[in-house]
PDB file of N, CA, C and O in Angstrom, chain B, residues numbered from 101:
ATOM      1  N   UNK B 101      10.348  90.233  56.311  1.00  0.00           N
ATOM      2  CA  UNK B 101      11.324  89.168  56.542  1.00  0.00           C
ATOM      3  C   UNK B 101      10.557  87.876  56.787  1.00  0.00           C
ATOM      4  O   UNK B 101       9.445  87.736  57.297  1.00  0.00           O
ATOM      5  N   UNK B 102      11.566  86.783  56.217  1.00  0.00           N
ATOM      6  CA  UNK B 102      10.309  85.643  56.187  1.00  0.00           C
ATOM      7  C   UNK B 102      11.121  84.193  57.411  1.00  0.00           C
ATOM      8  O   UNK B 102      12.317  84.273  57.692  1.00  0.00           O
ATOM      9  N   UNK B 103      10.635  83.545  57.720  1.00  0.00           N
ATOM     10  CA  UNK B 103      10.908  82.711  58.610  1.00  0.00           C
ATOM     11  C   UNK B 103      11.188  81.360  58.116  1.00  0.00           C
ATOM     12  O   UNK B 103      10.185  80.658  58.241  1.00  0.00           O
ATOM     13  N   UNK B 104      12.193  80.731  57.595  1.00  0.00           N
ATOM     14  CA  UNK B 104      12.347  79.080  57.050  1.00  0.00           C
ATOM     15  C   UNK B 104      12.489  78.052  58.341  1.00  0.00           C
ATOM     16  O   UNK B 104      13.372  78.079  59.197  1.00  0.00           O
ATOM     17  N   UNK B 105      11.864  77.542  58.284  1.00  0.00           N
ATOM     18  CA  UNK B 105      12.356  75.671  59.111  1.00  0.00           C
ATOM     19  C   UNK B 105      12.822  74.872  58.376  1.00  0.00           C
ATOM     20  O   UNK B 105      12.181  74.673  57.343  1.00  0.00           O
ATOM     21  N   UNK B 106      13.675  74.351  58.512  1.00  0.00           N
ATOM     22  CA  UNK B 106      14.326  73.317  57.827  1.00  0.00           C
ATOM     23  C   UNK B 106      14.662  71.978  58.778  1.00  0.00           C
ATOM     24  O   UNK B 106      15.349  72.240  59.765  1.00  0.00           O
ATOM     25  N   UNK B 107      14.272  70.590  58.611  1.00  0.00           N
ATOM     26  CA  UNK B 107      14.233  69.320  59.715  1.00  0.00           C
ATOM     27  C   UNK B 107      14.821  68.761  58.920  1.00  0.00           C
ATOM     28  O   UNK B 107      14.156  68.722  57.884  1.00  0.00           O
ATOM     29  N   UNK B 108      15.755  68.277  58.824  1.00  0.00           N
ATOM     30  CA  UNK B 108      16.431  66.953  58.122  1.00  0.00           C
ATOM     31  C   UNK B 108      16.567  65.367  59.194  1.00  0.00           C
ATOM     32  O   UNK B 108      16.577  65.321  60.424  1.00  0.00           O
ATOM     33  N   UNK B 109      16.620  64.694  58.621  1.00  0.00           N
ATOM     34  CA  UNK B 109      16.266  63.164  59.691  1.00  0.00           C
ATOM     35  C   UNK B 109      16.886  62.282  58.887  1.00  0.00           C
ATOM     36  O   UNK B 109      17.025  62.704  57.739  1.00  0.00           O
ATOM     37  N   UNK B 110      17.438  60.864  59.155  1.00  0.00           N
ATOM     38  CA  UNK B 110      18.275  60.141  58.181  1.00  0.00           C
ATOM     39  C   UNK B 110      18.983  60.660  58.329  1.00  0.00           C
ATOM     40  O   UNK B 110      19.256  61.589  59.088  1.00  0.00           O
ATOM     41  N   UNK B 111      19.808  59.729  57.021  1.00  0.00           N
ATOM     42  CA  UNK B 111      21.061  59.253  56.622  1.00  0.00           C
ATOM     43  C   UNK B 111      20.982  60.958  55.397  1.00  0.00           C
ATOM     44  O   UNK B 111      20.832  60.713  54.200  1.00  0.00           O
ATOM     45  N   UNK B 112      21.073  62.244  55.751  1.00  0.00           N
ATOM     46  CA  UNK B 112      21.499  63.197  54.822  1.00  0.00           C
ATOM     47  C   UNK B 112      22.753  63.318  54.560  1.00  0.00           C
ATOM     48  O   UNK B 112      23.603  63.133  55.430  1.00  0.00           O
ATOM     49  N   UNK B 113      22.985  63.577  53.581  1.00  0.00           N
ATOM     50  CA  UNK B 113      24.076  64.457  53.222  1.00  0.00           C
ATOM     51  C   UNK B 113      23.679  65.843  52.111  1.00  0.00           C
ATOM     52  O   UNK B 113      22.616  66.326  51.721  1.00  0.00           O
ATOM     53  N   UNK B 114      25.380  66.211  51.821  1.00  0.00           N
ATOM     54  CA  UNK B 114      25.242  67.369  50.823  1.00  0.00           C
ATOM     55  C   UNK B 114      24.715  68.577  51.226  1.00  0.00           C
ATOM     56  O   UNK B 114      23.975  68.616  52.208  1.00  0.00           O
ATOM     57  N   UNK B 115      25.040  69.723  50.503  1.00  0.00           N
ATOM     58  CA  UNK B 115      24.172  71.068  51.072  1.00  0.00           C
ATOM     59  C   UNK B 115      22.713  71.560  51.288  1.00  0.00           C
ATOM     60  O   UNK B 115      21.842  71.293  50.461  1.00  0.00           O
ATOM     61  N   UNK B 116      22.538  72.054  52.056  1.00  0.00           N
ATOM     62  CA  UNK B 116      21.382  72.537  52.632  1.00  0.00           C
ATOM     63  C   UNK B 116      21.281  73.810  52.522  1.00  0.00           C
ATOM     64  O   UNK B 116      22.044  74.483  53.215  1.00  0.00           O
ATOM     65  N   UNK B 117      20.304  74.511  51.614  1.00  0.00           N
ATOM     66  CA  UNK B 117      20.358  75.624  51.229  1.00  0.00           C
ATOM     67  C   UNK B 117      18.610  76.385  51.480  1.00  0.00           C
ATOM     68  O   UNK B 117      17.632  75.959  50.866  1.00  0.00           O
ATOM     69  N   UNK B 118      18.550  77.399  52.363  1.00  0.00           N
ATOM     70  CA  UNK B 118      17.582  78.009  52.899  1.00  0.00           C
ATOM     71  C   UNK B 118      17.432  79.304  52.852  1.00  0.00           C
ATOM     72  O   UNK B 118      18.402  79.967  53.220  1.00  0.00           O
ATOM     73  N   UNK B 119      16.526  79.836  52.516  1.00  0.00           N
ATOM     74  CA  UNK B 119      16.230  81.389  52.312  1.00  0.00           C
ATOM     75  C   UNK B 119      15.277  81.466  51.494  1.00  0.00           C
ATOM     76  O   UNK B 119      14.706  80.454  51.086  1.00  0.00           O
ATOM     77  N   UNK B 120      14.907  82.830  51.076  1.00  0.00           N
ATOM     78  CA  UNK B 120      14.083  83.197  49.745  1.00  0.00           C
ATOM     79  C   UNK B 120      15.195  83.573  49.276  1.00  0.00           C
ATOM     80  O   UNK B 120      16.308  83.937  49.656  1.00  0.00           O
ATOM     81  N   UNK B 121      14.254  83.281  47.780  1.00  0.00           N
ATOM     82  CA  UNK B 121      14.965  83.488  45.998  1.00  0.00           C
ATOM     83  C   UNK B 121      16.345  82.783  45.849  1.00  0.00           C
ATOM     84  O   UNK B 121      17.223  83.179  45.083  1.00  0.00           O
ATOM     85  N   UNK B 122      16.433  81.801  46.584  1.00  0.00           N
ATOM     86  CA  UNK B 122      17.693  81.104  45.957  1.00  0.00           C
ATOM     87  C   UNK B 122      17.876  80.075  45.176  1.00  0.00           C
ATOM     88  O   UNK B 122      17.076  79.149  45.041  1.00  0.00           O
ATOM     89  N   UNK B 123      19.216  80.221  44.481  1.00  0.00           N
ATOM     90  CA  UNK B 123      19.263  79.591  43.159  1.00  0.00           C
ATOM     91  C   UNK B 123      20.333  78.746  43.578  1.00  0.00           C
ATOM     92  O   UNK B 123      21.387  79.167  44.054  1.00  0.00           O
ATOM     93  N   UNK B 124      20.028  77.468  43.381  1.00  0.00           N
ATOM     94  CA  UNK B 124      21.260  76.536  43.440  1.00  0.00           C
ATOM     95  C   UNK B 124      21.337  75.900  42.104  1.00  0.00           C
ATOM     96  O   UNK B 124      20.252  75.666  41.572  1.00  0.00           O
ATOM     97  N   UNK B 125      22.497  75.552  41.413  1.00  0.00           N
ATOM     98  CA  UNK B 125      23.235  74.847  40.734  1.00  0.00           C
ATOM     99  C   UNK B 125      24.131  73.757  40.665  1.00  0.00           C
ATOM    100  O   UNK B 125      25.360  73.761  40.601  1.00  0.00           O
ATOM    101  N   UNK B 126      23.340  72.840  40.689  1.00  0.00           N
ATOM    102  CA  UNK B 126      24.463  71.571  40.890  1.00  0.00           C
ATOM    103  C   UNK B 126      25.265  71.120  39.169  1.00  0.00           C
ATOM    104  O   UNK B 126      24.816  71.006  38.028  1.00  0.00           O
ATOM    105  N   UNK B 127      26.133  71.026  39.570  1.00  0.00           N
ATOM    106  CA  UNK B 127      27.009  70.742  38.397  1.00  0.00           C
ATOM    107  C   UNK B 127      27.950  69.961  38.660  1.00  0.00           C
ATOM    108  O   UNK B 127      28.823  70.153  39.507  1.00  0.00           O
ATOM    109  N   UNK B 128      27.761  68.445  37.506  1.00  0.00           N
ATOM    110  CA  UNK B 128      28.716  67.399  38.037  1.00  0.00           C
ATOM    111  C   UNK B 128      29.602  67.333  36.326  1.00  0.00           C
ATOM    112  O   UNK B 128      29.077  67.976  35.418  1.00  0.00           O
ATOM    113  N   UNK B 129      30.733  66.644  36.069  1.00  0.00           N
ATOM    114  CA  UNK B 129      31.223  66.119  34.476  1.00  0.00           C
ATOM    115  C   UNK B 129      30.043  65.607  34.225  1.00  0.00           C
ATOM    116  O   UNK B 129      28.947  65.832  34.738  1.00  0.00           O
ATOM    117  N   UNK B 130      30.425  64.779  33.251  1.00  0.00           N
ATOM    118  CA  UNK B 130      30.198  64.443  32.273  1.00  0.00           C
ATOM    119  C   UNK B 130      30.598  63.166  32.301  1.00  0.00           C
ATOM    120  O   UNK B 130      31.780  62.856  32.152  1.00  0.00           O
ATOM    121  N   UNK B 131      29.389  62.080  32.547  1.00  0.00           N
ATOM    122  CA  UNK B 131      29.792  60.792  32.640  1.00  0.00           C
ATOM    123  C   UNK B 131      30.930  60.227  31.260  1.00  0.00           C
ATOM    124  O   UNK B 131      30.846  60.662  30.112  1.00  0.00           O
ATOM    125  N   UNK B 132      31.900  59.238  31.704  1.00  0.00           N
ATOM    126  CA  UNK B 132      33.028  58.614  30.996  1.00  0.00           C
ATOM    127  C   UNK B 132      32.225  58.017  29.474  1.00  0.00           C
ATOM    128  O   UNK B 132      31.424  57.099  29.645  1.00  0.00           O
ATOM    129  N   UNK B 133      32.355  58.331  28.578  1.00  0.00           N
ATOM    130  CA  UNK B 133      31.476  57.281  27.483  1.00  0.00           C
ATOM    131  C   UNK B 133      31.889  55.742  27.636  1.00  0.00           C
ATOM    132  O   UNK B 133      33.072  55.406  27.590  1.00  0.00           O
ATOM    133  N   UNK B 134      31.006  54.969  27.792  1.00  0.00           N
ATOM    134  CA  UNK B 134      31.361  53.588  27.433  1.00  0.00           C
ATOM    135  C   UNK B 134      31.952  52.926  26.805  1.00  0.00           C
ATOM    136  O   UNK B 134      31.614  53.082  25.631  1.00  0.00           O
ATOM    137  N   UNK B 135      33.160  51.784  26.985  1.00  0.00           N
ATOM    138  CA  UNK B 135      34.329  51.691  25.573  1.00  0.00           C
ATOM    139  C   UNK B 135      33.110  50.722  25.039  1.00  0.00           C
ATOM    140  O   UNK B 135      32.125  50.242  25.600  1.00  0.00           O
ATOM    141  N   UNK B 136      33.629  50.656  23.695  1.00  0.00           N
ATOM    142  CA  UNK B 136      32.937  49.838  22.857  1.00  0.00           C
ATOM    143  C   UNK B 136      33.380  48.342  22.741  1.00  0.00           C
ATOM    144  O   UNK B 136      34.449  47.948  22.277  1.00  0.00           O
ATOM    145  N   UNK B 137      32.550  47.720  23.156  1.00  0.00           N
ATOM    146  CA  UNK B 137      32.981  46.200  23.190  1.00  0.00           C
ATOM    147  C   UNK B 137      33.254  45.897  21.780  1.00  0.00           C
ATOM    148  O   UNK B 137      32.536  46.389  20.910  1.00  0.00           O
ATOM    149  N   UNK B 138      34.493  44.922  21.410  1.00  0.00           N
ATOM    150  CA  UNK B 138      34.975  44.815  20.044  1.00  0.00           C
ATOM    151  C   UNK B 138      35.160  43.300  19.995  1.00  0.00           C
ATOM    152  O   UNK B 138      35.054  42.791  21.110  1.00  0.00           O
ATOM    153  N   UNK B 139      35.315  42.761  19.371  1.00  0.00           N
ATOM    154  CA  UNK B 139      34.994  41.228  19.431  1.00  0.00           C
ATOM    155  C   UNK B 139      36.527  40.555  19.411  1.00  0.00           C
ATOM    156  O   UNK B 139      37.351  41.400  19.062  1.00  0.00           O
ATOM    157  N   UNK B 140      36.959  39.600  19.620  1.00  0.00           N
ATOM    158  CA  UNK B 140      37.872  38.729  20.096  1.00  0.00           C
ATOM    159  C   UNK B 140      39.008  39.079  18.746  1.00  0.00           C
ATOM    160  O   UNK B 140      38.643  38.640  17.655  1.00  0.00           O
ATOM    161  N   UNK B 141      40.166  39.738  18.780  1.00  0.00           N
ATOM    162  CA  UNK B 141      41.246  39.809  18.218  1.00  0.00           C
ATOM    163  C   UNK B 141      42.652  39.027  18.155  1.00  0.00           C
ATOM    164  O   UNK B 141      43.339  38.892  19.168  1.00  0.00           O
ATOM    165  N   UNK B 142      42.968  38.608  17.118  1.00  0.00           N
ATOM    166  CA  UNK B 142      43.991  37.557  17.057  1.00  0.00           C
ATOM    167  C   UNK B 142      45.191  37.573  15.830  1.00  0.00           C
ATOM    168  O   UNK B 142      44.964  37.264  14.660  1.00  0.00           O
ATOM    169  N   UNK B 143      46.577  38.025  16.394  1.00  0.00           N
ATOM    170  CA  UNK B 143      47.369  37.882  15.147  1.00  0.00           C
ATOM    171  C   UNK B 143      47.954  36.994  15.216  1.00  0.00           C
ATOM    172  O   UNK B 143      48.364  36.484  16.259  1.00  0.00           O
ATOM    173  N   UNK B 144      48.146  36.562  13.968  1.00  0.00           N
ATOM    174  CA  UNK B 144      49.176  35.514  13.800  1.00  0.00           C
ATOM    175  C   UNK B 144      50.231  35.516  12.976  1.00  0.00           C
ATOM    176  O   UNK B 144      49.872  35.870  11.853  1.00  0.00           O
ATOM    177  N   UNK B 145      51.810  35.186  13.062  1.00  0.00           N
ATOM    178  CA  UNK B 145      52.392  35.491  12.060  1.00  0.00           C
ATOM    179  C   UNK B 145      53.426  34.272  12.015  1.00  0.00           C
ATOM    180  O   UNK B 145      53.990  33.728  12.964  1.00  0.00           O
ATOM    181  N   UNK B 146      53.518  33.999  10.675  1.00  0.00           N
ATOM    182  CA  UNK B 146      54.877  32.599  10.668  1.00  0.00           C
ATOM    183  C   UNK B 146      55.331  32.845   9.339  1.00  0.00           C
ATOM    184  O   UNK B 146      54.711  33.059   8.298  1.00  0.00           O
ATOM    185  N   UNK B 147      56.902  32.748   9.674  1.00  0.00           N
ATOM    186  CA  UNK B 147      57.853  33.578   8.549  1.00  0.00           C
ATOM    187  C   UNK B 147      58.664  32.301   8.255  1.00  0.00           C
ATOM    188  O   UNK B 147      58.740  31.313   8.986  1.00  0.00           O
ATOM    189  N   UNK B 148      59.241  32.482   7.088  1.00  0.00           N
ATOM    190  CA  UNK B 148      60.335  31.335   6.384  1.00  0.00           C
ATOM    191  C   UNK B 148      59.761  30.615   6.050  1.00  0.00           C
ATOM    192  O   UNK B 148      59.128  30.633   4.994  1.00  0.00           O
ATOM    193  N   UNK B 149      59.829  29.139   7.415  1.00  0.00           N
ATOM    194  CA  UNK B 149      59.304  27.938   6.354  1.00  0.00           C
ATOM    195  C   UNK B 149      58.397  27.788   7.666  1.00  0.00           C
ATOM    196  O   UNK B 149      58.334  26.607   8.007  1.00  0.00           O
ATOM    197  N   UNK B 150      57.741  28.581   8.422  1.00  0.00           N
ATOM    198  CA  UNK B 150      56.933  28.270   9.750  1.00  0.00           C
ATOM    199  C   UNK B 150      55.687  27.690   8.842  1.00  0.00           C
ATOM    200  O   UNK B 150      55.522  27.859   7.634  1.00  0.00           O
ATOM    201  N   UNK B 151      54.704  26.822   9.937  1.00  0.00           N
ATOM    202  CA  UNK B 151      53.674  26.414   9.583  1.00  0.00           C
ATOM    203  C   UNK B 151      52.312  27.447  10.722  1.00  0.00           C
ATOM    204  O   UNK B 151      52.397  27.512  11.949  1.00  0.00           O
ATOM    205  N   UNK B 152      51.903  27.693  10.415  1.00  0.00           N
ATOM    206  CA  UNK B 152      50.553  28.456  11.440  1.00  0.00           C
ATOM    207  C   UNK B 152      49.256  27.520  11.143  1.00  0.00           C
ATOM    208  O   UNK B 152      48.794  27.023  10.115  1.00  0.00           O
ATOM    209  N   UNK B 153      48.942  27.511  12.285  1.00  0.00           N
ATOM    210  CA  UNK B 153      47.475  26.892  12.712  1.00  0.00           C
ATOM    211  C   UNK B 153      46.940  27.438  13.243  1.00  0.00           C
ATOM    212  O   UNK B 153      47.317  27.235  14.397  1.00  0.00           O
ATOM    213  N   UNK B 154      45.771  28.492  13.242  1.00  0.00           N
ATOM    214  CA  UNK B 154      45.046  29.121  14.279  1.00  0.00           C
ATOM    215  C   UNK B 154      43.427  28.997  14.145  1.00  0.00           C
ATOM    216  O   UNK B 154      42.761  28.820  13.125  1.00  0.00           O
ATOM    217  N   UNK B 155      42.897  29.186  15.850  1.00  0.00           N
ATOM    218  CA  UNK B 155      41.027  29.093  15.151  1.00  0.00           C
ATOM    219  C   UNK B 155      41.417  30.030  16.742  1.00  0.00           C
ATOM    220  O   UNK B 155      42.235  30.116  17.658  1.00  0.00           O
ATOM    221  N   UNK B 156      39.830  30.722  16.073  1.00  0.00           N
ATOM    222  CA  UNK B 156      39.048  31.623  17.193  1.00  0.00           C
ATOM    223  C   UNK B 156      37.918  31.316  17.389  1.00  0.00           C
ATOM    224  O   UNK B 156      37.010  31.255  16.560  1.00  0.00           O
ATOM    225  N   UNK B 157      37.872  31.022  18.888  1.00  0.00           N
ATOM    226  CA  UNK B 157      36.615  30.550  19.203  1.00  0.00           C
ATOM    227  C   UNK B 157      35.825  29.346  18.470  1.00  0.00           C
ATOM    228  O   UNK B 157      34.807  29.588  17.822  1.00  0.00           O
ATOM    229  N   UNK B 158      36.402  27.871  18.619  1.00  0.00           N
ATOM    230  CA  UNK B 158      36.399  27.166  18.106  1.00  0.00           C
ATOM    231  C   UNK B 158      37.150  25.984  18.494  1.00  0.00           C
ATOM    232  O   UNK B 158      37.675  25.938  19.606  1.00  0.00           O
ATOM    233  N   UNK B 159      37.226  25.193  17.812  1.00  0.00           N
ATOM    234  CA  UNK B 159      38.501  24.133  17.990  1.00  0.00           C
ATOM    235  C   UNK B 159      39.108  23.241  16.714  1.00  0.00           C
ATOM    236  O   UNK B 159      38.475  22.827  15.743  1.00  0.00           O
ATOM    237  N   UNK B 160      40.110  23.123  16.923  1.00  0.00           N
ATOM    238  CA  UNK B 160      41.110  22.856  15.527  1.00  0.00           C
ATOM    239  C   UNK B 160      41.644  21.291  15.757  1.00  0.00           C
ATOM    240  O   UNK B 160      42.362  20.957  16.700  1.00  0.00           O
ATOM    241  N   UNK B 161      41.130  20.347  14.658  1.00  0.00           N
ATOM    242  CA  UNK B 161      42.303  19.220  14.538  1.00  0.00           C
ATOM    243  C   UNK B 161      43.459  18.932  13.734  1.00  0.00           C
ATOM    244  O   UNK B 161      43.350  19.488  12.641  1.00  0.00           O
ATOM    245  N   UNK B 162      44.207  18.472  13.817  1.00  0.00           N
ATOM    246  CA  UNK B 162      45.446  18.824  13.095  1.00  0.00           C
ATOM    247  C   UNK B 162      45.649  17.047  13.064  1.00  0.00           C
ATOM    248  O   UNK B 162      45.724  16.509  14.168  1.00  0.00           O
ATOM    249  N   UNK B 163      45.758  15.926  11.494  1.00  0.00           N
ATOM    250  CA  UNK B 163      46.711  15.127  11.699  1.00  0.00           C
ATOM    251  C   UNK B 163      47.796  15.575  10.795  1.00  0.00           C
ATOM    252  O   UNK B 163      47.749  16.329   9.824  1.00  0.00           O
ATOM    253  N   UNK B 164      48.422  15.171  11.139  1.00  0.00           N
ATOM    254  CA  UNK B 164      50.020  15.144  10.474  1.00  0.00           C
ATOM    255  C   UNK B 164      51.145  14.570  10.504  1.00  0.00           C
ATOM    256  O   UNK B 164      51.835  14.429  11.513  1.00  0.00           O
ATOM    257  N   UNK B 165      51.488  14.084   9.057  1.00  0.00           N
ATOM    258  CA  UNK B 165      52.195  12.541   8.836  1.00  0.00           C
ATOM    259  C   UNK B 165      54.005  13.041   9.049  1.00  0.00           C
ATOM    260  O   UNK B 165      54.634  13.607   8.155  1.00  0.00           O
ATOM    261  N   UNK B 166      54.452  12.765  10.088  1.00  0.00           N
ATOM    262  CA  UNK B 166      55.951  13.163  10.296  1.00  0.00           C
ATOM    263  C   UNK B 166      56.793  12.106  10.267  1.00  0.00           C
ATOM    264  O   UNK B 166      57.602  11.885  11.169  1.00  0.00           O
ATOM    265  N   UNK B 167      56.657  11.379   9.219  1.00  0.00           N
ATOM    266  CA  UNK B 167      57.601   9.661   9.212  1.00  0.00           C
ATOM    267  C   UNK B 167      58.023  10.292   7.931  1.00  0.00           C
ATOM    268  O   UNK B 167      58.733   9.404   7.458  1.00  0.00           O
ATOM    269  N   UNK B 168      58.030  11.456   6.914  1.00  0.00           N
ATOM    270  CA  UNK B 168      58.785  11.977   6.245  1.00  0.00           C
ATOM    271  C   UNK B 168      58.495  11.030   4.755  1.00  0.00           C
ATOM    272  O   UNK B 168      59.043  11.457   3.739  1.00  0.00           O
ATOM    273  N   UNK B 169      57.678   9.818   4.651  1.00  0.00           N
ATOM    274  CA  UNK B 169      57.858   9.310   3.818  1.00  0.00           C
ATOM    275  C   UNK B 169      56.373  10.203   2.640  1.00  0.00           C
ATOM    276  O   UNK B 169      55.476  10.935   3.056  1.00  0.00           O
ATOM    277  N   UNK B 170      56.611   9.794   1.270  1.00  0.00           N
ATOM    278  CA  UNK B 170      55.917   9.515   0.793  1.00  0.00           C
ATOM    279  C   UNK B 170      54.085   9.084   0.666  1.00  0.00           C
ATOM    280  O   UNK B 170      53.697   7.922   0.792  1.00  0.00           O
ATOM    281  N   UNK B 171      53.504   9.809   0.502  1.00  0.00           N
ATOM    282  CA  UNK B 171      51.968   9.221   0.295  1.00  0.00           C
ATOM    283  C   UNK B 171      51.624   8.101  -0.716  1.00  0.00           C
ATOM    284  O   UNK B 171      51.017   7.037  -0.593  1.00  0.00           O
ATOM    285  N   UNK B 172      52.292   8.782  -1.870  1.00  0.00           N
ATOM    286  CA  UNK B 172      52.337   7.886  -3.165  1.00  0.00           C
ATOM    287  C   UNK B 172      52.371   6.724  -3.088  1.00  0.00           C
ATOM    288  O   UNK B 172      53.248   6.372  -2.299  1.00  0.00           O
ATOM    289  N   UNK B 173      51.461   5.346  -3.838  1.00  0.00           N
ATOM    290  CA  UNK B 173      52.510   4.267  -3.246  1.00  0.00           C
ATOM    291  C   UNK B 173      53.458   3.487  -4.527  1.00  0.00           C
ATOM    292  O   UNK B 173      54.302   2.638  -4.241  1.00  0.00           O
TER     293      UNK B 173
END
């Protein structure tokens, strides 16, 4: 027959396992897989007589002549 000491000090936790011939097994999951970063998504939709303007990541100028007349001269 054999004699173990075991001293723990600190901040321990978790099991403490003492004797001859023992087998411990720690078994945790299976870390979450990482989502996949996907880059900046954007719909746009304009029906009938809509006008759409869109920018991603960027910036947009818009003039636009609303006096209804003519360019022509």
């Amino acid at each position: 027959m054999s004699r173990n000491t075991v001293r723990i000090g600190g901040n321990a936790s978790g099991p403490v396992v003492v004797g001859d011939d023992n087998r411990v097994e720690v078994r945790q999951p299976a870390p979450e897989p990482e989502p996949a970063e996907s880059g900046p998504v954007q719909i746009n939709i304009a029906k009938d007589h809509g006008t759409l303007f869109a920018v991603q990541e960027g910036s947009q100028d818009i003039d636009q002549d609303d006096s209804g007349g003519s360019e022509e001269g």
